[in-house]
C-alpha positions as CSV (number, residue, x, y, z in Angstrom):
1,X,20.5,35.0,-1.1
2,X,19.1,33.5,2.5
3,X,16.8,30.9,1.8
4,X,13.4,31.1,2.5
5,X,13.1,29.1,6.2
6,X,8.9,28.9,6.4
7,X,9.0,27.3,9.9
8,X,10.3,30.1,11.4
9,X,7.5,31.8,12.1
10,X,6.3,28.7,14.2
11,X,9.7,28.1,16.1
12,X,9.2,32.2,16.9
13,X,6.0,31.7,18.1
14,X,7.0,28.8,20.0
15,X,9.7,30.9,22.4
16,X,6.7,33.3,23.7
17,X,4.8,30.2,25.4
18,X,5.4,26.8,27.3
19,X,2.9,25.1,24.5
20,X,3.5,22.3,22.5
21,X,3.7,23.4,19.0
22,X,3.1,20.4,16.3
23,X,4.6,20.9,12.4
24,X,2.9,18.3,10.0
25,X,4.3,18.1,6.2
26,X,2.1,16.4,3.7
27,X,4.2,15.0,0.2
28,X,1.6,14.1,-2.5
29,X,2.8,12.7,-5.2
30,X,1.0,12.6,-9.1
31,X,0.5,9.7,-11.3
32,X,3.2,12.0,-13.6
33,X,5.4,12.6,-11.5
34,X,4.7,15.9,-10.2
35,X,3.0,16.8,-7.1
36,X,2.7,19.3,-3.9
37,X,4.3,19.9,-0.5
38,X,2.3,21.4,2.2
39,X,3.6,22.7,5.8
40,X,0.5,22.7,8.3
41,X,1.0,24.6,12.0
42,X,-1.7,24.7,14.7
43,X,-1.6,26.9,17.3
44,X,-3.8,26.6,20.5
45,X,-5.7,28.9,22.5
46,X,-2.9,28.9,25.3
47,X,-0.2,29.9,22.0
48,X,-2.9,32.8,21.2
49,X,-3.3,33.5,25.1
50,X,0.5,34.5,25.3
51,X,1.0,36.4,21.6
52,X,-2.7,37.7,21.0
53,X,-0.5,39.0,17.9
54,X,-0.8,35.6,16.0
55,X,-4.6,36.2,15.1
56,X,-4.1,39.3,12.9
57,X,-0.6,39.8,12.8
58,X,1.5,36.5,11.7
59,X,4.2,37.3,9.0
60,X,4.3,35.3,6.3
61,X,4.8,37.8,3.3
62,X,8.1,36.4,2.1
63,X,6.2,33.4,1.8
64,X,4.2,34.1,-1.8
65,X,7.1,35.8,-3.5
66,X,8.7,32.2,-3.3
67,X,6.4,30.5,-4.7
68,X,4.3,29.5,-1.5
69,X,0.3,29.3,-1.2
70,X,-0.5,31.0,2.3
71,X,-3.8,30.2,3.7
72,X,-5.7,30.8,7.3
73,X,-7.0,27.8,7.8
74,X,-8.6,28.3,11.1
75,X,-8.2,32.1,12.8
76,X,-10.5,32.5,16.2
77,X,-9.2,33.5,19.7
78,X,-9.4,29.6,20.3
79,X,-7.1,28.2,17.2
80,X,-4.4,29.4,14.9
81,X,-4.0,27.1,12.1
82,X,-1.9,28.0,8.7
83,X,-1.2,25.7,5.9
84,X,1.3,26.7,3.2
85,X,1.8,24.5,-0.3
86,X,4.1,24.9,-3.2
87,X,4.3,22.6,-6.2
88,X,6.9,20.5,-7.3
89,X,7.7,19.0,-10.9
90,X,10.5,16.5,-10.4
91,X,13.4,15.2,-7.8
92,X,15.2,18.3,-7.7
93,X,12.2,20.7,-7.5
94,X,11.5,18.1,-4.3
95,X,14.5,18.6,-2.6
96,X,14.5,22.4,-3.2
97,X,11.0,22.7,-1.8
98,X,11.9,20.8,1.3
99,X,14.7,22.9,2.0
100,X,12.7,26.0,1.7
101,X,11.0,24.6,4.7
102,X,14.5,25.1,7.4
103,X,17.3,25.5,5.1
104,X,19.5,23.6,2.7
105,X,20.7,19.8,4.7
106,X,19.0,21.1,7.8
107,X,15.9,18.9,8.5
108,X,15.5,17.4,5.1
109,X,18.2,16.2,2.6
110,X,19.1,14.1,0.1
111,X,15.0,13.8,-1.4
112,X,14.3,12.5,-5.1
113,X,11.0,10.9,-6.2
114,X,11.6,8.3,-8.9
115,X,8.8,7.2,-11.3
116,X,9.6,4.4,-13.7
117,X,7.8,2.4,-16.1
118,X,7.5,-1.2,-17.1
119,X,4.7,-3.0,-19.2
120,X,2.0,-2.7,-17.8
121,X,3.1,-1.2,-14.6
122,X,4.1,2.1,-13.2
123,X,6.3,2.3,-9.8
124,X,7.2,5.6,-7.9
125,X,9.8,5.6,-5.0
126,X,10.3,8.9,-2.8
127,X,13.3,8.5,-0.6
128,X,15.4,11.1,1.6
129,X,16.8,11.5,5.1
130,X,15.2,13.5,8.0
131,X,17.0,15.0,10.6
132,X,14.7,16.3,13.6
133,X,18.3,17.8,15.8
134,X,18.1,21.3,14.9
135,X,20.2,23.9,16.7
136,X,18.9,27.2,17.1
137,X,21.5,28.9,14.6
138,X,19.1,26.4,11.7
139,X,16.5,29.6,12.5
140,X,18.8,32.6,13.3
141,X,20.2,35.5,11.8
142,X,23.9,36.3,10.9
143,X,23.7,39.6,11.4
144,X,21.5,39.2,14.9
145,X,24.4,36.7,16.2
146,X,27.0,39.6,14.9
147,X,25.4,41.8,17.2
148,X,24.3,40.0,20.9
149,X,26.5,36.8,20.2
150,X,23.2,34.6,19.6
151,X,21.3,33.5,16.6
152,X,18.1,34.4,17.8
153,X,18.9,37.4,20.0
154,X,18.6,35.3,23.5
155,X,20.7,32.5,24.7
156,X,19.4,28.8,24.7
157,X,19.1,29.3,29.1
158,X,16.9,32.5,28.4
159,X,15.0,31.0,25.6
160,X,14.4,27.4,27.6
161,X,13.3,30.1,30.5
162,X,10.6,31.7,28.5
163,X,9.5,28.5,27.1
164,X,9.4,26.4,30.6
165,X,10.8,23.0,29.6
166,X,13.9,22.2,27.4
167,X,13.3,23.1,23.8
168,X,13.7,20.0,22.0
169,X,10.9,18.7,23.9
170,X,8.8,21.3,22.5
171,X,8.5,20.3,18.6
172,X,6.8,17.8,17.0
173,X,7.2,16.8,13.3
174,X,4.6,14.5,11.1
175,X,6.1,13.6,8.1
176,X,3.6,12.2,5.6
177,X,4.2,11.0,1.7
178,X,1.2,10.3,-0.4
179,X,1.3,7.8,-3.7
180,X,-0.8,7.1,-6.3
181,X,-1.3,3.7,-5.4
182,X,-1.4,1.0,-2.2
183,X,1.9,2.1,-0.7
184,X,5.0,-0.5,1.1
185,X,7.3,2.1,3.3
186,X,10.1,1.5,6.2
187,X,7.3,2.5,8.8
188,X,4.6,0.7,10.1
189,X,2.3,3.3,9.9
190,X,0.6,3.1,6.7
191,X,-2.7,3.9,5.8
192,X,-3.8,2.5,1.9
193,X,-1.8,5.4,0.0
194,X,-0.1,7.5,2.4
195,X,2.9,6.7,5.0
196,X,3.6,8.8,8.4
197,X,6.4,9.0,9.6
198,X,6.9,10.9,13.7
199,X,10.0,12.8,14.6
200,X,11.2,14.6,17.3
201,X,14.4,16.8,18.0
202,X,15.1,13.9,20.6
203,X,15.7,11.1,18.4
204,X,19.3,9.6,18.1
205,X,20.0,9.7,14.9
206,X,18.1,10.7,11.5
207,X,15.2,9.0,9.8
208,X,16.2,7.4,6.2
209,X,12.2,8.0,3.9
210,X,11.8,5.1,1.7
211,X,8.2,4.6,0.2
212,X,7.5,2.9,-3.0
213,X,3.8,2.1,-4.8
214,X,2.8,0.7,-8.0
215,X,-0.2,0.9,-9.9
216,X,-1.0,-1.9,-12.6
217,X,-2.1,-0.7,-15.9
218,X,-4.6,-2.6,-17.2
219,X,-5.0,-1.4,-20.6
220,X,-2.0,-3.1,-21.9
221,X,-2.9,-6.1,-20.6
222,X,-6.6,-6.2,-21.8
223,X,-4.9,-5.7,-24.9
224,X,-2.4,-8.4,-25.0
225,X,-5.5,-10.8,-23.4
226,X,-7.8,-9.6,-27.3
227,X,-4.7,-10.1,-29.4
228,X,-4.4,-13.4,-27.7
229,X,-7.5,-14.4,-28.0
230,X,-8.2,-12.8,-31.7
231,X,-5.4,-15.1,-32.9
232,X,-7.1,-18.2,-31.2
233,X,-10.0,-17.4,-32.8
234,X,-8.3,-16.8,-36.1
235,X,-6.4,-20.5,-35.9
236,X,-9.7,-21.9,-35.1
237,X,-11.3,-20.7,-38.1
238,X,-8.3,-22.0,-40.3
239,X,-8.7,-25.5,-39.3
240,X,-12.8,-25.2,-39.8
241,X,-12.1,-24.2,-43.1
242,X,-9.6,-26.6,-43.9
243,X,-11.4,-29.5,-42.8
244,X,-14.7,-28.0,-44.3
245,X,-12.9,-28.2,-47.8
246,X,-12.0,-31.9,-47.5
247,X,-14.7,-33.3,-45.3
248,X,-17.7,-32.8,-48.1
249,X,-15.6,-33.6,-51.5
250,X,-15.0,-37.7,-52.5
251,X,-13.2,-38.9,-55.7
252,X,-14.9,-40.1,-58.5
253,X,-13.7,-43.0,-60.7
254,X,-12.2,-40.3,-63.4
255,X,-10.0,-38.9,-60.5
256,X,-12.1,-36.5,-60.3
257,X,-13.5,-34.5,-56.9
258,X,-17.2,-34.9,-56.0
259,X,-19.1,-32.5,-53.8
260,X,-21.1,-34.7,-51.6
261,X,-24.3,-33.0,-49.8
262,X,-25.2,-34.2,-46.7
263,X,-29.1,-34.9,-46.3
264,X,-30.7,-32.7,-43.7
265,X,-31.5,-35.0,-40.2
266,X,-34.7,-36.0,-39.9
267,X,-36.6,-34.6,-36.5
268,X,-36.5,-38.3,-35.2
269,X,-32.6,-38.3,-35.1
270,X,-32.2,-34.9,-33.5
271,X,-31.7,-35.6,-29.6
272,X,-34.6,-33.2,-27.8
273,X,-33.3,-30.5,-26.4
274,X,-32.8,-30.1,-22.3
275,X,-31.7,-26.8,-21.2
276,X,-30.3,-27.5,-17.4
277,X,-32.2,-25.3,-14.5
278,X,-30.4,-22.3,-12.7
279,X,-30.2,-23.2,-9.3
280,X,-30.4,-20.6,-6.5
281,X,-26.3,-20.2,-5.2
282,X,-25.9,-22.0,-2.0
283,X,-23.1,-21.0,0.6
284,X,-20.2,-24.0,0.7
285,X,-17.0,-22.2,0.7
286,X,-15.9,-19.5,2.9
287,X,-12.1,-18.3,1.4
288,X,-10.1,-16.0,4.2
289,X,-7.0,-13.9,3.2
290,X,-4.5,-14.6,5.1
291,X,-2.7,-10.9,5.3
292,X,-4.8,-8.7,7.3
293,X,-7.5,-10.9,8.2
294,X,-6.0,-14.6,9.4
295,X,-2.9,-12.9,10.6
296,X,-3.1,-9.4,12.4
297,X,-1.3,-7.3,9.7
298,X,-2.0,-7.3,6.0
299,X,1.2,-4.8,5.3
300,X,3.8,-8.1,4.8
301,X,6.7,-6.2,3.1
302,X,6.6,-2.4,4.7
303,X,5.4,-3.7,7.9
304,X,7.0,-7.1,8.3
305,X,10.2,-8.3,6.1
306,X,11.4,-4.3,5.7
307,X,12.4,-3.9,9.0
308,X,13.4,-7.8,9.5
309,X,15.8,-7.2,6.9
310,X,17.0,-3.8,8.2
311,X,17.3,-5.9,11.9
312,X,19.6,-8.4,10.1
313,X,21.4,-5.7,8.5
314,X,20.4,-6.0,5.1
315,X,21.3,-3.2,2.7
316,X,18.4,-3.4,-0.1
317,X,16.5,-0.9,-1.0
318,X,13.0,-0.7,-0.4
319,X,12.1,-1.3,-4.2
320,X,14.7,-4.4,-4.1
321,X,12.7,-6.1,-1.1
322,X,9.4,-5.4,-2.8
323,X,10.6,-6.8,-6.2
324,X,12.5,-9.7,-4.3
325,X,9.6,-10.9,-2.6
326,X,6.9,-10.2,-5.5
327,X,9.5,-12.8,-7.1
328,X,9.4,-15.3,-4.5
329,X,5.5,-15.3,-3.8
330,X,4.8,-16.1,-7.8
331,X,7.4,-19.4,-6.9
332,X,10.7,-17.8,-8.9
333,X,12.6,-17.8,-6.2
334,X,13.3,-20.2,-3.1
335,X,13.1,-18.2,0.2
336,X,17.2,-19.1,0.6
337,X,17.8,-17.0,-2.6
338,X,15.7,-14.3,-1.3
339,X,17.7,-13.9,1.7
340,X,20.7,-14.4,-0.2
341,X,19.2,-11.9,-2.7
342,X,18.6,-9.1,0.0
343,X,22.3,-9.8,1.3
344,X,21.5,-12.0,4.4
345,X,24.0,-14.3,5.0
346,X,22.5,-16.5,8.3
347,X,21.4,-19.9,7.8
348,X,18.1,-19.3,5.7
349,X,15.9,-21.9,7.9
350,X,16.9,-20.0,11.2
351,X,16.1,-16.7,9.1
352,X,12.7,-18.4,7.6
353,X,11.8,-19.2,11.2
354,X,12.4,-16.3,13.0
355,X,10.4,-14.0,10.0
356,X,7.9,-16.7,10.7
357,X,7.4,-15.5,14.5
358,X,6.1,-12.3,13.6
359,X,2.9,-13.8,12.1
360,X,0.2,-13.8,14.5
361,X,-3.2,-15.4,14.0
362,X,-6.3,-12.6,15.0
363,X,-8.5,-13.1,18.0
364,X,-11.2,-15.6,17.7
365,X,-9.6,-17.3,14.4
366,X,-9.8,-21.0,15.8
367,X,-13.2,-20.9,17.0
368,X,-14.6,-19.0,13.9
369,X,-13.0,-21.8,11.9
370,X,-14.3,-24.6,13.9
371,X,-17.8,-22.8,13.6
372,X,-17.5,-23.1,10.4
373,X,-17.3,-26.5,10.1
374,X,-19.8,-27.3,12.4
375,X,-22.1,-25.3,10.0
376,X,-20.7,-27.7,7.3
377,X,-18.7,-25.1,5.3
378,X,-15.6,-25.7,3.5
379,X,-12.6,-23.5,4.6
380,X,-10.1,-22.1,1.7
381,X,-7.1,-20.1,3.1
382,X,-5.6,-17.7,0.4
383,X,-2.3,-15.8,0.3
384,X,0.3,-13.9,-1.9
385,X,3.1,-15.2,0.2
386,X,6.2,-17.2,-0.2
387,X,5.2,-21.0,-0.6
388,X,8.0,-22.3,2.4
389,X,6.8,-19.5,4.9
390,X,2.8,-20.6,4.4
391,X,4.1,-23.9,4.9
392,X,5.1,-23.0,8.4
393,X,2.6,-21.0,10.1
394,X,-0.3,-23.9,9.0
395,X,2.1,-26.1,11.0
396,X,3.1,-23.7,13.4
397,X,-0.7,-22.8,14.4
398,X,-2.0,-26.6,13.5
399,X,-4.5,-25.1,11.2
400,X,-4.3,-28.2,8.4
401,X,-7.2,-29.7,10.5
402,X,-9.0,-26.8,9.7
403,X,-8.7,-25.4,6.9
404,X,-9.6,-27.4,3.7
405,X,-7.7,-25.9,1.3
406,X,-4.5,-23.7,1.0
407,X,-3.8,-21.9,-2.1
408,X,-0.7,-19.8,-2.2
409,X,0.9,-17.8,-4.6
410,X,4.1,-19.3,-4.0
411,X,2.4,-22.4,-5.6
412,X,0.1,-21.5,-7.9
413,X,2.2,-18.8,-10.0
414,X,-0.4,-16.2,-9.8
415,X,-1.5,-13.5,-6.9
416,X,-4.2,-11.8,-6.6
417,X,-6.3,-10.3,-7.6
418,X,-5.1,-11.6,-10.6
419,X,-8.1,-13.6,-12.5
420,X,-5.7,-16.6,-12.9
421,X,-5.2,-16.6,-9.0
422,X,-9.0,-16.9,-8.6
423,X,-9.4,-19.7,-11.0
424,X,-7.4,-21.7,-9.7
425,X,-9.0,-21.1,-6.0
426,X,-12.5,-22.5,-8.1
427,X,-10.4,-25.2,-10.1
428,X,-8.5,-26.7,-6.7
429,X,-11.6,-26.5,-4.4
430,X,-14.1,-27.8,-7.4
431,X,-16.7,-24.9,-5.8
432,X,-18.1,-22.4,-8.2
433,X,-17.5,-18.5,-7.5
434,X,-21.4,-18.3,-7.2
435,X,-21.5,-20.7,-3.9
436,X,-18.0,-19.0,-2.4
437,X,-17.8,-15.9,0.0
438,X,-14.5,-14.1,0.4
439,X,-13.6,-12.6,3.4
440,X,-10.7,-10.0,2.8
441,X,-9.4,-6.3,3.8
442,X,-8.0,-5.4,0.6
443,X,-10.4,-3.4,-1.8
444,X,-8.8,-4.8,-5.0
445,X,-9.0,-8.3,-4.0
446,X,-13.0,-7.7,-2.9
447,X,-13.8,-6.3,-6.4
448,X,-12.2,-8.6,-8.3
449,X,-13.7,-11.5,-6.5
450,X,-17.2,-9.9,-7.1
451,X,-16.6,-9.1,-10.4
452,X,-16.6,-12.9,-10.9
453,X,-19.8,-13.8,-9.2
454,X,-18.1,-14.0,-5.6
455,X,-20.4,-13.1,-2.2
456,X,-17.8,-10.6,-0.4
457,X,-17.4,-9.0,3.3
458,X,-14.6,-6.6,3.7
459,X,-12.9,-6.8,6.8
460,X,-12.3,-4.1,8.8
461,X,-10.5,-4.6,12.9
462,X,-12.2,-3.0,14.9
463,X,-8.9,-0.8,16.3
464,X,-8.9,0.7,12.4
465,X,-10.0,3.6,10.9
466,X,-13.2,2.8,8.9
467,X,-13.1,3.1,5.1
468,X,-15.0,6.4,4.0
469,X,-16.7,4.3,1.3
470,X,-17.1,0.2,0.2
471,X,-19.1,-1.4,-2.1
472,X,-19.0,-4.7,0.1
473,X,-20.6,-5.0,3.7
474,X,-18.2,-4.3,6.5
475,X,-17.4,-7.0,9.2
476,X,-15.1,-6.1,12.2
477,X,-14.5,-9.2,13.7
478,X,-15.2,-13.3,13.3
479,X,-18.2,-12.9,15.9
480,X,-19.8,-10.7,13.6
481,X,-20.6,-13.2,11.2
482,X,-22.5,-14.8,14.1
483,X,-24.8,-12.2,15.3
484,X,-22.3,-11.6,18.0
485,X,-20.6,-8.0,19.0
C-alpha cells in the first residue's frame, strides 16, 4: 500500500506559482508519553492568484481515512491556511506519523520519544534525523513515471520553469518539538518548552533532533521531607520522656524512688516577658542570576556546552551532557572529568577556557553594579554552574570588586530553586529573605524565591518575546531599575 504523503498537496500547489511556500510541523509531547503531530501550510494571496482552485477545491480526502484531523484554518481570496494533526501513543506510532508526512526515511527517520523515570523526576528525550534534500520522485507517482518518464509528469527544467527560480529554493520547513517541561536541545532556538529547528532543501547534510526536559515531582519529595521530619519529632519526644522519668524521682534511704514535685515559680522569678518589634523590610541585598541576566544567555547546556562539545567532537548524547553537567554544577565532578566524561580528550584548562569565552556579560552590567554600591547595596551573584568555570569569568570580567558575594552551585551542593540553595544564599550573606530582591529570568527560581519572603523582578531583554503572564514585575534592562529607558 502507497503511504499516505500529506505534503503533497502543498509541493503541487507549489509548481503552479513562483511563491514561497512555508511547511511548519509542531511535535507536542504528553506528560505520559503520548502526544500529537501537526503539519501547518499557508498559502498567500499570490499562491491563490495563480490556482483560484485552492479556496474550494484542495484535496485532502485521503487524509481522514488515515487517521488525520483536516481543518481550514484560514480560507479567503487573501490566505489559504490548512493544519492537519494525528495522534501518537509511543516511539513507533512517532516515527510512523512522521513518515506519513513524505514517505518512509524520506524527510524524517529514525524518531523515538523516550520517557523515563527516576525518584522524584521524570525526563523525556525525542530524538531523530531530518533530511530537507528531497528529489521530486519523494512526491511522484510510479505509474505517472511509467508513462512520461517523470515522477510528477514534467521534467525538473519544466517544473523550475513554471515555478521561476530553482526549486529547492522554494521550500521552507519549521520543525518544532514541544515538552512538558523547560527544555535543553542541540539548537539555540528555544523558547521555555518548545525547540525550532529551520530546514531547507539547501542544507549540506541532515539535521540530527535531540531535545530532552525534565520535570521534578515534588510529591515524593514533600514526602520524604514529613517522614524526615515525623521521625525528628518522634526522637525528640523519646528523650523528653526519658529524661522526664529520671529528672523528678530521688532515692530514698530504703532504696526506694521518691517523686519529687517541683514548687510552682513565684511571679518575682519569672523574667517579664519582651516580644521583639517587626520591623518594616529594608532593601540591603540585590542577588543577580548569572544565566540569562549577568551573562547574555540563560540556555547553558542546549545553547552553550551542547554545541561546544559537538565542535570538539564529542559523541554524548544530549541526555549524557545534561546529566554530566547537573553532576558537576552540585560539585561531584571536577570540570576535567566532565570533559573526560563527554569524551574530550584536549588539555581540560585549554578546554575550560575556551567554554569560558562564550560567556558574555549584558549591556550596562558594570555600571548597574557600581550604582549599586553607590546606593549602598550589597551585591550577591548566584549560579547553577560548575564551581572552576564561575571562578573564571569573575576573574576574567574583574567583577570580585563588585560583587559581594558569589554563591555557586558548584560550591554549595545545591541549585536552585532548591530551598537548600536559597538558605544558604541567606546563611553566607547574613541578610534575611525579607531585606533581599532577586533579579532573575527563570519563573521557577522567581517563585521560589518569593515563596520565602524574597522582593522579585523578572527579567525580560528587551530583544525577547514577552511572557504572556508573571506574577513578578517585568524589568527589560539594568536602566530600568533607575527610571531610565
Amino acid at each position: 500500500m502507497k503511504p499516505v504523503r500529506i505534503l503533497l498537496f502543498a509541493v503541487m500547489a507549489l509548481f503552479l506559482t513562483a511563491c514561497q511556500i512555508d511547511a511548519v510541523v509542531d511535535v507536542e509531547v504528553l506528560e505520559d508519553g503520548s502526544g500529537t503531530v501537526a503539519l501547518t501550510v499557508a498559502f498567500n494571496d499570490q499562491v491563490i492568484e495563480a490556482a483560484p482552485e485552492l479556496i474550494d477545491a484542495l484535496r485532502t480526502e485521503d487524509l481522514p481515512a488515515a487517521g488525520w484531523q483536516v481543518e481550514n484554518l484560514t480560507n479567503t481570496p487573501e490566505s489559504v491556511v490548512v493544519r492537519a494533526t494525528k495522534g501518537f501513543a509511543n516511539s513507533v506510532d512517532l516515527d510512523g506519523v512522521l513518515a506519513e508526512i513524505a514517505g518512509p526515511n524520506t524527510l524524517f527517520s529514525d524518531f523515538s520519544v523516550d520517557r523515563s523515570r527516576s525518584f522524584a523526576r521524570t525526563t523525556y528525550e525525542v530524538t531523530g534525523v531530518i533530511d530537507p534534500r528531497i528529489t521530486l520522485s519523494t512526491f511522484g507517482d510510479d505509474n505517472i513515471t511509467g508513462l512520461v518518464g517523470n515522477p510528477l509528469g514534467l521534467s525538473l527544467v519544466e517544473l523550475e520553469e513554471v515555478a521561476g527560480r530553482p526549486l529547492d529554493e522554494t521550500v521552507t520547513l519549521e520543525f518544532t518539538v514541544s515538552l512538558p517541561s523547560t527544555v535543553q536541545a542541540n539548537t539555540t532556538d528555544t523558547d521555555g518548552q518548545v525547540a525550532v529547528w529551520r530546514l531547507s532543501p539547501q542544507d549540506p547534510l541532515p539535521t540530527d533532533i535531540e531535545v530532552t526536559s525534565s520535570i521534578e515531582d515534588q510529591l515524593p519529595r514533600i514526602w520524604a521531607a514529613v517522614a524526615l521530619v515525623a521521625l525528628g519529632v518522634l526522637g525528640t519526644l523519646i528523650i523528653f520522656r526519658i529524661l522526664a522519668r529520671f529528672s523528678g524521682r530521688r532515692v530514698d534511704e530504703r532504696g526506694e524512688e521518691v517523686v519529687q514535685m517541683r514548687r510552682p515559680e513565684k511571679p518575682d522569678d519569672v523574667a517579664p516577658s519582651t516580644v521583639p518589634r517587626e520591623r518594616p523590610p529594608r532593601l540591603e541585598l540585590v542577588v543577580i542570576d548569572a544565566r540569562g541576566v549577568l551573562y547574555d544567555e540563560s540556555n547553558d547546556v542546549g545553547a552553550r556546552l551542547v554545541p561546544f562539545v559537538r565542535e570538539r567532537g564529542g559523541k554524548a548524547s544530549l541526555q549524557e551532557i545534561n546529566d554530566a553537567f547537573r553532576s558537576a554544577s552540585l560539585g561531584r565532578l571536577s570540570s576535567a572529568e566532565l570533559w573526560a566524561l563527554l569524551g574530550l580528550t584536549d588539555d581540560p584548562a585549554e578546554l575550560d577556557a575556551a567554554y569560558a569565552d562564550h560567556f558574555h556579560l549584558r549591556e550596562g552590567v558594570i555600571d548597574f553594579l557600581d550604582r549599586l554600591h553607590e546606593r549602598g547595596l550589597r551585591v550577591a551573584v548566584i549560579a547553577n554552574n560548575v564551581l572552576g568555570w564561575s571562578t573564571m569569568l569573575r576573574k576574567k570580567y574583574e567583577l570580585d570588586d563588585r560583587v559581594d558575594f558569589f554563591i555557586i552551585s558548584g560550591e554549595i551542593g545545591a541549585r536552585m530553586p532548591e530551598p537548600a540553595f536559597f538558605e544558604a544564599l541567606r546563611r553566607m550573606t547574613m541578610v534575611e529573605f525579607s531585606d533581599s530582591l532577586l533579579i532573575d529570568d527563570q519563573l521557577n527560581d522567581l517563585d521560589m524565591a518569593r515563596s520565602l519572603g524574597m522582593s522579585t523582578a523578572m527579567f525580560v531583554a528587551q530583544e525577547s518575546q514577552l511572557p504572556s503572564s508573571s506574577p513578578h514585575p517585568i524589568v527589560h534592562g539594568f536602566d530600568s531599575f533607575f527610571g531610565r529607558s
